[in-house]
TIGU-544530 format. One record per residue (C-alpha): x, y, z. Coordinates in steps of 0.2 Angstrom, whole numbers, plus 2048, in hexadecimal, padded with zeros to 3 digits. Example, Ala and Ser with C-alpha at 12.3 -4.5 7.8 and 13.67 -1.06 7.14 Angstrom:
// TIGU-544530
83E7EA827;8447FB824;
END
This chain:
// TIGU-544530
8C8C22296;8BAC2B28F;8C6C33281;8CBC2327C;8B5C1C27C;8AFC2D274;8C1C28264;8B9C14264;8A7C1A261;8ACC26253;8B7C1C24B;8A7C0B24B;89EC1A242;8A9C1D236;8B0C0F234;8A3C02236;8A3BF9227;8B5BF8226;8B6BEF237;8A8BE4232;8B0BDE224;8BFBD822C;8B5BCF238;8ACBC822D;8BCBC3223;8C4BBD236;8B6BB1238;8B3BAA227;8C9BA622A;8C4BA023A;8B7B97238;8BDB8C22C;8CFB8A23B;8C1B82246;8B8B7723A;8C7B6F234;8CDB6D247;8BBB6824B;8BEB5B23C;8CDB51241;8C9B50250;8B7B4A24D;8C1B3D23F;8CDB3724D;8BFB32258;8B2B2D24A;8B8B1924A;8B8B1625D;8A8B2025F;8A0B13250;8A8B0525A;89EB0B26A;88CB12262;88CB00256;88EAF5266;8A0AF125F;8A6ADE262;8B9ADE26B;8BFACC267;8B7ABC25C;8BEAAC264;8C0A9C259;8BEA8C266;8C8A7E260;8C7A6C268;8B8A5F26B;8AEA6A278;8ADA7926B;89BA7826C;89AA7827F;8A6A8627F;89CA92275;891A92282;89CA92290;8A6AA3286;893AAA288;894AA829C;8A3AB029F;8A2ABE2AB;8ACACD29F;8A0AC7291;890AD328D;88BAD027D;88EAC0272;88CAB8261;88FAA9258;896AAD246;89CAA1238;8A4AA5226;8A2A9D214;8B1A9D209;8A7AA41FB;8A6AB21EF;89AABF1E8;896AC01D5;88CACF1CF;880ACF1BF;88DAD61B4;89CACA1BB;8A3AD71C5;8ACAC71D3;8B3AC81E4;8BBAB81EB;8BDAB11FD;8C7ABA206;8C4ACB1FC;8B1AC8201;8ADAC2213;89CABB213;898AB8224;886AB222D;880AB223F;876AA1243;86FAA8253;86DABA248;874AC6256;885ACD24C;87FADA244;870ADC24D;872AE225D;887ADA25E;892AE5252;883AEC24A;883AF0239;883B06235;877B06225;87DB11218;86FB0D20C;860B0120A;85AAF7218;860AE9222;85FAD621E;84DACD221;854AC122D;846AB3228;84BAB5214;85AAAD210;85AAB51FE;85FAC6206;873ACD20C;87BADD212;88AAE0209;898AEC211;89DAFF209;8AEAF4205;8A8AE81FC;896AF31F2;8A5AFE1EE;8B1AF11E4;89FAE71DC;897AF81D9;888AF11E0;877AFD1E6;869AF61F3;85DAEB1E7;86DAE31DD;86CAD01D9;87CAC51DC;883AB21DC;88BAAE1EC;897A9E1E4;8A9A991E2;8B1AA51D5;8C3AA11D3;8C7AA41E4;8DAAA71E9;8DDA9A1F5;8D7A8B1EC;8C5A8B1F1;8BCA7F1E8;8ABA731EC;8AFA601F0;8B2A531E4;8A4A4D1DA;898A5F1E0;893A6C1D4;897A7F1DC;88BA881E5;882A981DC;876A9F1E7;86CAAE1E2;86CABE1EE;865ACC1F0;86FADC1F6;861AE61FF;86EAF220A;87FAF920B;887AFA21E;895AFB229;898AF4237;8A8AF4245;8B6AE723E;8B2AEA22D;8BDAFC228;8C8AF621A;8D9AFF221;8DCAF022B;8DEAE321E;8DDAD422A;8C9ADB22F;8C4AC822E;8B2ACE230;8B0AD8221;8A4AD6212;895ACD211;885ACD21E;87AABB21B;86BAB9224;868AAB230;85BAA4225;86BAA2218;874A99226;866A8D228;861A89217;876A87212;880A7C221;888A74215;890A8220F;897A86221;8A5A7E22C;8A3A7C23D;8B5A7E241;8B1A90238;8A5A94246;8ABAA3254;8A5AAD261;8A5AC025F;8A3AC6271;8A3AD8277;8ABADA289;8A4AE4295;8B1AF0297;8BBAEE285;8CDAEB284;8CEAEE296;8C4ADE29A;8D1AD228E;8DEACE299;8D1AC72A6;8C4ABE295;8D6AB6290;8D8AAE2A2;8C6AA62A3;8CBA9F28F;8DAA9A298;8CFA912A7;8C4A88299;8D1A82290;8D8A7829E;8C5A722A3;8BDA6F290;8D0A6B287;8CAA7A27B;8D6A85274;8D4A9726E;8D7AA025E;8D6AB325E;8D2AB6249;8CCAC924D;8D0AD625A;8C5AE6257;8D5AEE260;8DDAEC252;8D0AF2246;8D0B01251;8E1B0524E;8E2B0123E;8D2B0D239;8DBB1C246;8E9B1823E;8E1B1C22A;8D8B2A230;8E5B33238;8EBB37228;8DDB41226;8DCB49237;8EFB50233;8E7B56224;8DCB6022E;8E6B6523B;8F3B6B22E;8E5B74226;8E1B7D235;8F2B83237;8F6B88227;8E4B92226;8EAB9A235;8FAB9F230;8F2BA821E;8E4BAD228;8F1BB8234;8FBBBC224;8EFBC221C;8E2BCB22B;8F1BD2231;8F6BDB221;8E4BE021F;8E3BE7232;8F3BF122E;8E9BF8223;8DBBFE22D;8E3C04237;8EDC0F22D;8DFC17227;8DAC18239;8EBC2123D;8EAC2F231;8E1C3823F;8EDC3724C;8F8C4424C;8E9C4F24E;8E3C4425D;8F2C47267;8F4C5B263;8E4C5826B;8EAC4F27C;8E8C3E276;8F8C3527E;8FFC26276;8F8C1A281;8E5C1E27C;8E9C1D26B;8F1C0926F;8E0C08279;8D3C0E26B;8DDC03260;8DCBF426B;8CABF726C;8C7BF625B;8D3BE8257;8C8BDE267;8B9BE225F;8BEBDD250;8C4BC9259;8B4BC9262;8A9BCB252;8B4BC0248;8B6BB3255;8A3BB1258;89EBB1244;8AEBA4243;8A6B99252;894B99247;89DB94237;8A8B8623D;897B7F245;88DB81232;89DB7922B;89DB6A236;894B5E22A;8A3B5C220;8ADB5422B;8B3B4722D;8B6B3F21B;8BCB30211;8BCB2221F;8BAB2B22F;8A9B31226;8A2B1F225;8A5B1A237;89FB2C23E;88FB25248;886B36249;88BB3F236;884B53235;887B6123F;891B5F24F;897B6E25D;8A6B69263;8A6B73271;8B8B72276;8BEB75264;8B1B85260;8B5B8B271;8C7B8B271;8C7B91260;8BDB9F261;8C7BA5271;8D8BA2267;8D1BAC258;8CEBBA261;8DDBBC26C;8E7BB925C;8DEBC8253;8E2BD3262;8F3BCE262;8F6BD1251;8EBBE1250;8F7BE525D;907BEA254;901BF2248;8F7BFF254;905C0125E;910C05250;902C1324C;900C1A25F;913C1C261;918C23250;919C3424E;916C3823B;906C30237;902C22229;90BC16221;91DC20223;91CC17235;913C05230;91EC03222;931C08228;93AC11215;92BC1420D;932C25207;940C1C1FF;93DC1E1EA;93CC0E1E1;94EC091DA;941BFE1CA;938C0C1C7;949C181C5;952C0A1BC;942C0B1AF;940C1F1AD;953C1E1A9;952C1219D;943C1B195;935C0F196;922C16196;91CC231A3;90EC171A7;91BC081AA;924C131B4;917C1B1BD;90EC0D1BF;91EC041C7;920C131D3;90DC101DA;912BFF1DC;923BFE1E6;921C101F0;913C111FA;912C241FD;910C2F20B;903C36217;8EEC37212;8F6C30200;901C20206;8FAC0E1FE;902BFE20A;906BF71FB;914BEB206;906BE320E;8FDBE01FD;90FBD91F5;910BCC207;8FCBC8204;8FCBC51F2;90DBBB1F3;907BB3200;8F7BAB1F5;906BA51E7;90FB9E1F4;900B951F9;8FCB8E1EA;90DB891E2;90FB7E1F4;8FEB781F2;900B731E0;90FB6A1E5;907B601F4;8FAB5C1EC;903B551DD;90DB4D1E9;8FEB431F1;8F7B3F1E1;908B351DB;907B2D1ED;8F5B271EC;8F8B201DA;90AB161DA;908B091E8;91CB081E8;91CB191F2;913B101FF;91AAFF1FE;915AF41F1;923AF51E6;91DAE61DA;90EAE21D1;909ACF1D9;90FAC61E8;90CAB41E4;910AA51EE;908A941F4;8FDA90200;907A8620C;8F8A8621A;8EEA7B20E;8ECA6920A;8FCA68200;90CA5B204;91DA61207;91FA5C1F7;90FA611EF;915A721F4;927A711EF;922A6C1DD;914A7B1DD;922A871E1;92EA821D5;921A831C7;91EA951CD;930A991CD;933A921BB;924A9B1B5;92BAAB1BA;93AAA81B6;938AA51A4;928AAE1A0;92CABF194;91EAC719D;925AC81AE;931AD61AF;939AD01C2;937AC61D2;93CAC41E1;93DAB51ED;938AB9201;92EAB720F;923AC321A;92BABC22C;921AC523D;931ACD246;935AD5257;93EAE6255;942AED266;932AE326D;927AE9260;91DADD255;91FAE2242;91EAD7230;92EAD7228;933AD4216;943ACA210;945ACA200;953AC71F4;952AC91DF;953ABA1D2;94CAC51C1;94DAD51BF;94FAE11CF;93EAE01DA;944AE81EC;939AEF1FA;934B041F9;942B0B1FD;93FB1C206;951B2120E;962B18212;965B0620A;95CAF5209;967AE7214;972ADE20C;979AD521A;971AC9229;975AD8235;96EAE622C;959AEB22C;950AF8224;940AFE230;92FB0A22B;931B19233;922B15240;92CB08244;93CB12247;931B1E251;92BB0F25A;93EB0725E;945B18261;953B16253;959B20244;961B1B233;975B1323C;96CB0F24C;96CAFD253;959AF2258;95AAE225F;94EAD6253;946AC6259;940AB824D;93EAA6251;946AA9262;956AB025D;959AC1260;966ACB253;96DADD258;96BAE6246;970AF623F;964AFF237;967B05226;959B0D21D;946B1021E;93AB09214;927B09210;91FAFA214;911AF0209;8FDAF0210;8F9ADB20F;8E9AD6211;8EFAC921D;8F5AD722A;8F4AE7231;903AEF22D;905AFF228;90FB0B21B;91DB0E228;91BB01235;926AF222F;938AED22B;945AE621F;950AD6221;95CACE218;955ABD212;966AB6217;961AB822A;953AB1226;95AAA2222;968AA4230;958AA523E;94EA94235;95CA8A22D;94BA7E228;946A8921A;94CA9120D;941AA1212;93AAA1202;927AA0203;922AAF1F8;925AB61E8;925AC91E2;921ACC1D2;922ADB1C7;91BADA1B5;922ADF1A5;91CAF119F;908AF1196;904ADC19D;8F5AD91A6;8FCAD11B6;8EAACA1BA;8E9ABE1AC;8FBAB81B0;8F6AB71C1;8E7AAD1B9;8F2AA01B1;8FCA9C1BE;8F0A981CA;8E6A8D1BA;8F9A851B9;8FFA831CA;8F7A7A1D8;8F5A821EA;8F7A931E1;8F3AA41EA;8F7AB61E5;8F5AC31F2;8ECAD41EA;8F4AE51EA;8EBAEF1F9;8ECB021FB;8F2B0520C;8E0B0D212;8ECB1A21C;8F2B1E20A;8E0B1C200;8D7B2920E;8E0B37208;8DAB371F6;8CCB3E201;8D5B4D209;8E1B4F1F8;8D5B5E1F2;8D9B67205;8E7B711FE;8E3B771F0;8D1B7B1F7;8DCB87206;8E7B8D1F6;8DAB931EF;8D1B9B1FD;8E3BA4201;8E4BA91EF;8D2BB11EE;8D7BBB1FF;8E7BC01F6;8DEBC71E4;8D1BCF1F1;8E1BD71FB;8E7BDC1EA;8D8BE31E3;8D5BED1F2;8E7BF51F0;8E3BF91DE;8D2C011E3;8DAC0C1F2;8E8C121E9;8DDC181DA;8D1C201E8;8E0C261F3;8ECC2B1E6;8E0C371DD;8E9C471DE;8F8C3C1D4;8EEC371C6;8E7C461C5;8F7C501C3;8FDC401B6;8EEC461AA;8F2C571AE;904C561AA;8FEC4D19A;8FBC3A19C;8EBC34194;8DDC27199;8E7C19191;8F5C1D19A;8EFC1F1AA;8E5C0F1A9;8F5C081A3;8FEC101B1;8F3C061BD;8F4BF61B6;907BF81B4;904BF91C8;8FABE91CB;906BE11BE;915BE51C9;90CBDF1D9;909BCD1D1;91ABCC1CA;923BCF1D9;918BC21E1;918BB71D3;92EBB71D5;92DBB51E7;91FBA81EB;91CB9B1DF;92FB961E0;92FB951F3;91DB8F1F2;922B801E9;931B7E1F2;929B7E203;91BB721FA;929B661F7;932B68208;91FB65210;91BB56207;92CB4D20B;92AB5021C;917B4B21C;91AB3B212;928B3721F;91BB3522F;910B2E222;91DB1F220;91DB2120D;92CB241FF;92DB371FF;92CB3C1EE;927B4C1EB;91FB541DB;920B641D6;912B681C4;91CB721BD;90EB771AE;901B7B1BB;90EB851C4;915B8F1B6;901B931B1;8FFB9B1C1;90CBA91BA;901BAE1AC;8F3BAC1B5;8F8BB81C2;8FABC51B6;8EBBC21AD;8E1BC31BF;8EDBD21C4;8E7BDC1B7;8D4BD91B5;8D5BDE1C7;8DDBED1BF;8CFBF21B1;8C1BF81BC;8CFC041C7;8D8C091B8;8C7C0F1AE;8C2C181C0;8D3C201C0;8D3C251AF;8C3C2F1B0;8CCC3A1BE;8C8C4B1BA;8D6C541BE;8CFC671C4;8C2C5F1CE;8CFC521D9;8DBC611D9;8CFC701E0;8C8C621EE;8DBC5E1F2;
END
């Protein structure tokens, strides 16, 4: 072994920099691979770690029946129960000072008589300003949701009044509205109030208890709850719902459930995992480029590494030492790159998680995860041995020397650069062809195939990139990708005080509004019934067109047309183990239907429930009807509006005209929204893998002048003059970038396409995939343009080759 120690320690002399520089480049790669890992799983965890660190309530309980009052008290006793606070609601809604309104139930504002929610119940993450004074009732909290639709800022007056509210909230006869003046003097969040979830009943807007005192007549007692916090979570419910169940028989009290933070939670895991796959999938694709491109770089080294081994084994150097110096270098070079990696992805880690997942992270800034730094660093540098591996054994076992052996046919002539001397084009063009394509022999060879797969590789890149991210942006900005194929869902409140009657004549005044009205392009009659699909719970929609043609998103297949047919998301499909022709047994009303499933669809985010892009189904509004012969099974309306109307003062008119009127407002599936947060993630590592490519290509171009010098000078020997060799170089670089140019951007915005529709398909959205076709043609010029700036500085060193000096050294 001591040959093979006495070859490493020369070769760290003279080739220190070298090797340094590829560690360097290794851990840079690599430490980006384990920040992004560290990321999504620091965004998977980051809403249950909130829920935990903020004292997190797991169920409010709604008491009904003459002992309510007694049986807050008696929820308080129960042995599961560890923490508990009465809360209470007003249907009211926010005006800001430049009439910026949210209604009940867009705004939630909420108070705690007895002042623990918030406090040291459920307790409120301040994002800005300060808490509440709990003695002034002139100061609120207001959630991130609801600062972000108001635009409001800590110090920011409001009204807290009635303001048009959606379901006919309106003071009682004879009594003037409220318009209370606030003060906004901090911006929280708090567990149950994550906007994914539409349903989160808690969101909104905190009041003090000195609001609560100074206003009763503003709050209903049958709007009072409990928020109680269990003392071992979810685990505990089963045995909390048996003592409700033992006060219900003693007290005559019954029990509503209107928030489970269980929910929440999975609707908030549920958002974020959009972004955590966006992290994950960044990881994996920055280690693919990353091994792309090192190993092409490594192959590299350790040519110019193997230019000495012919002379080592004339001097008894077997091939096995020569694997073994290799392997040392190539475990060096992990080793380095894997420690400088572990250190970046640490001084990265403040940028993760992001969008939503970045809210509810309790403890923001730098984190070590010690699982994901340590099982990254000890992948990176097995992975760089095992690719330094081939390349070295390539080296030790050949026996010519260079890039003859690492590049198989490399003494082959260029059939492009005969095709152009025959045709007669310029010696530069020609020659600068031939410097591209053939890569040369011995102490002169250039690995100009491992430039052409890292430059292409960068354009491939890019082009995919381009087309994803296009992609993401149509997603995040046409709702009917993601469900909401109409512009208003309309309906009448049939939980309010209406008649029968009342109601029947409301809806018919809706249905000859829309009817007749120029400015409504379509609607559709339906209902939104809760079904069972081979025992899981999900909304269904059942629909059917009277103007125009308003249809749920359609992602694949066909919408049913018959009471046996159903269109599922695909997390439902996932969830019932069925494909597009399979069968699911569907339970409504107690009748169970066998149904074929015939297409998948993307279902609408309602504020009312917790469903989500792909978790849902399709029925025909004829079963509907078959399962409840009662009704008609039309309870909702789906309106799409004529092209340049502004549905919201049509909305406005109906509700002025028709009694019992409520419209239900477009939300953005928050699964959907929390990738405008992650949509710059591709071009960001398209863009790192390009600058890798331009520096692999400018290193090719700066080589080959150095190397090839004995070439140029007999070029200007023979005749050719500084123009044309500087020509001839960037005929070279030109070449490289048009062959990558041909080969990546088309399959790069191919595979952009094919990623997208398989993304969008676990997403549970319609796949539609976008490919710019402007931005991707620029890259063609741009290439070249870039290609041969790179060129300039080689081509001016190679045209000041003095021929008689180059030639007597050779």
């Amino acid at each position: 072994m001591g040959a093979v120690w006495m070859r490493v320690r020369s070769e760290l002399r003279s080739r220190f920099p070298a090797a340094v520089t590829l560690a360097v480049l290794v851990g840079l790669m690599g430490g980006v691979v384990i920040a992004a890992a560290a990321g999504a799983r620091r965004t998977e965890t980051a809403y249950p770690r909130f829920v935990r660190a903020q004292h997190g309530l797991d169920l409010v309980v709604n008491p009904f029946g003459k002992d309510r009052r007694r049986a807050f008290g008696e929820v308080e006793r129960l042995p599961q129960v560890v923490q508990y606070s009465i809360v209470t609601i007003t249907a009211l809604g926010v005006r800001t000072a430049s009439g910026a309104t949210l209604s009940f139930p867009d705004v939630f504002p909420i108070v705690s008589p007895d002042g623990r929610f918030g406090t040291t119940l459920n307790t409120l993450k301040m994002l800005s300003g300060r808490r509440a004074n709990p003695s002034r009732p002139d100061e609120a909290v207001a959630s991130s949701t609801v600062v972000q639709r108001l635009h409001l800022e800590p110090g920011d007056r409001v009204q807290l009044g009635i303001f048009g509210g959606r379901f006919g909230s309106a003071p009682p006869p004879g009594q003037r509205p409220p318009r209370i003046p606030l003060t906004v003097v901090g911006v929280g969040a708090a567990p149950g109030e994550f906007e994914p979830v539409s349903g989160g009943y808690l969101a909104g807007f905190h009041l003090t208890p000195a609001f609560y005192r100074a206003h009763k007549s503003l709050f209903s007692e049958s709007d009072a709850a409990v928020a109680v916090r269990l003392r071992h979570g979810t685990a505990d419910v089963p045995a909390f719902r048996r003592e409700l169940d033992a006060l219900h028989e003693r007290l005559r009290v019954s029990f509503e459930f209107p928030f489970k933070q269980v929910q929440q939670t999975a609707g908030v895991q549920s958002a974020t995992k959009a972004q955590a796959i966006a992290l994950w999938v960044l990881a994996i694709l920055l280690v693919v480029a990353g091994l792309a491109i090192f190993g092409q770089s490594l192959a590299r080294h350790t040519f110019l590494e193997s230019t000495e081994y012919p002379t080592l084994r004339a001097l008894g150097m077997s091939p096995r030492q020569l694997f073994a110096v290799g392997v040392v270098r190539v475990a060096g070079i992990g080793l380095v790159g894997a420690a400088i990696a572990a250190g970046v992805g640490i001084l990265l880690s403040p940028l993760t998680p992001t969008g939503l997942a970045r809210l509810a992270e309790p403890h923001p800034g730098f984190a070590v995860d010690a699982m994901a730094v340590a099982a990254g660093a000890a992948a990176i540098a097995v992975l760089v041995a095992l690719v330094g591996a081939i390349p070295v054994w390539r080296a030790a076992r050949a026996r010519g020397t260079g890039l003859g052996v690492l590049e198989a046919g490399a003494r082959r002539p260029s059939a492009l650069a005969e095709l152009l001397a025959r045709l007669g084009r310029a010696p530069s063009a020609v020659t600068g062809v031939r410097m591209a394509l053939e890569p040369g022999r011995g102490r002169t060879a250039v690995p100009v195939r491992t430039t052409m797969l890292g430059t292409t590789l960068g354009l491939f890149a890019l082009a995919a990139a381009l087309s994803f991210g296009a992609s993401l942006q149509h997603l995040t900005t046409t709702p009917a990708l993601s469900g909401w194929n109409w512009d208003a869902l309309v309906g009448i409140d049939l939980n309010g005080e209406a008649s029968s009657a009342e109601s029947e004549a409301s809806e018919r005044k809706v249905i000859a509004f829309l009817s007749d009205d120029p400015r409504v392009e379509g609607y559709a009659v339906g209902t939104l019934p809760e079904v069972t699909v081979n025992g899981n719970l999900v909304l269904s929609i059942a629909m059917e067109s009277r103007k125009g043609s308003v249809t749920p998103s359609l992602a694949e297949g066909s919408l049913p047309s018959s009471p046996d047919e159903i269109a599922l998301g695909s997390e439902t499909m996932r969830s019932a183990g069925v494909g597009i022709g399979g069968t699911v047994r569907v339970r409504e009303r107690g009748t169970t239907t066998t149904m074929r499933v015939v297409g998948r669809v993307a279902m609408p985010n309602l504020f009312f429930s917790f469903a989500r892009p792909g978790d849902g189904a399709v029925v025909s509004l004829d079963w509907v009807r078959q399962v409840d012969p009662h009704s008609a099974g039309e309870t909702a309306e789906f309106v799409r509006f004529a092209p340049g109307v502004e549905g919201g003062k049509v909305i406005a008119e109906l509700s002025r005209t028709v009694p019992f009127f409520f419209d239900l407002p477009l939300v953005q599936s928050q699964r959907v929204a929390n990738l405008g947060d992650v949509r710059g993630v591709p071009i960001a590592l398209a863009g790192i893998v390009a600058l890798l490519a331009a520096a692999t290509l400018a290193h090719t171009l700066v080589t080959s002048v150095r190397r090839r010098r004995r070439d140029l000078a007999i070029l200007k020997t023979i005749g050719f003059s500084r123009r044309q060799v500087s020509a001839t170089v960037a005929w070279q670089a030109t070449t490289l970038a048009v062959i990558a140019v041909a080969v990546g951007i088309p399959l790069g915005a191919v595979a952009g396409r094919w990623g997208w529709n398989f993304f969008a398909g676990q997403l549970g959205v319609v796949p539609v995939a976008i490919v710019p076709i402007i931005a991707v043609l620029l890259i063609v010029p741009a290439t070249l343009a870039v290609a041969n700036a790179m060129a300039a500085i080689p081509g001016r060193v190679a045209a000041r080759t003095r021929p008689a000096e180059v030639l007597r050294s050779e």
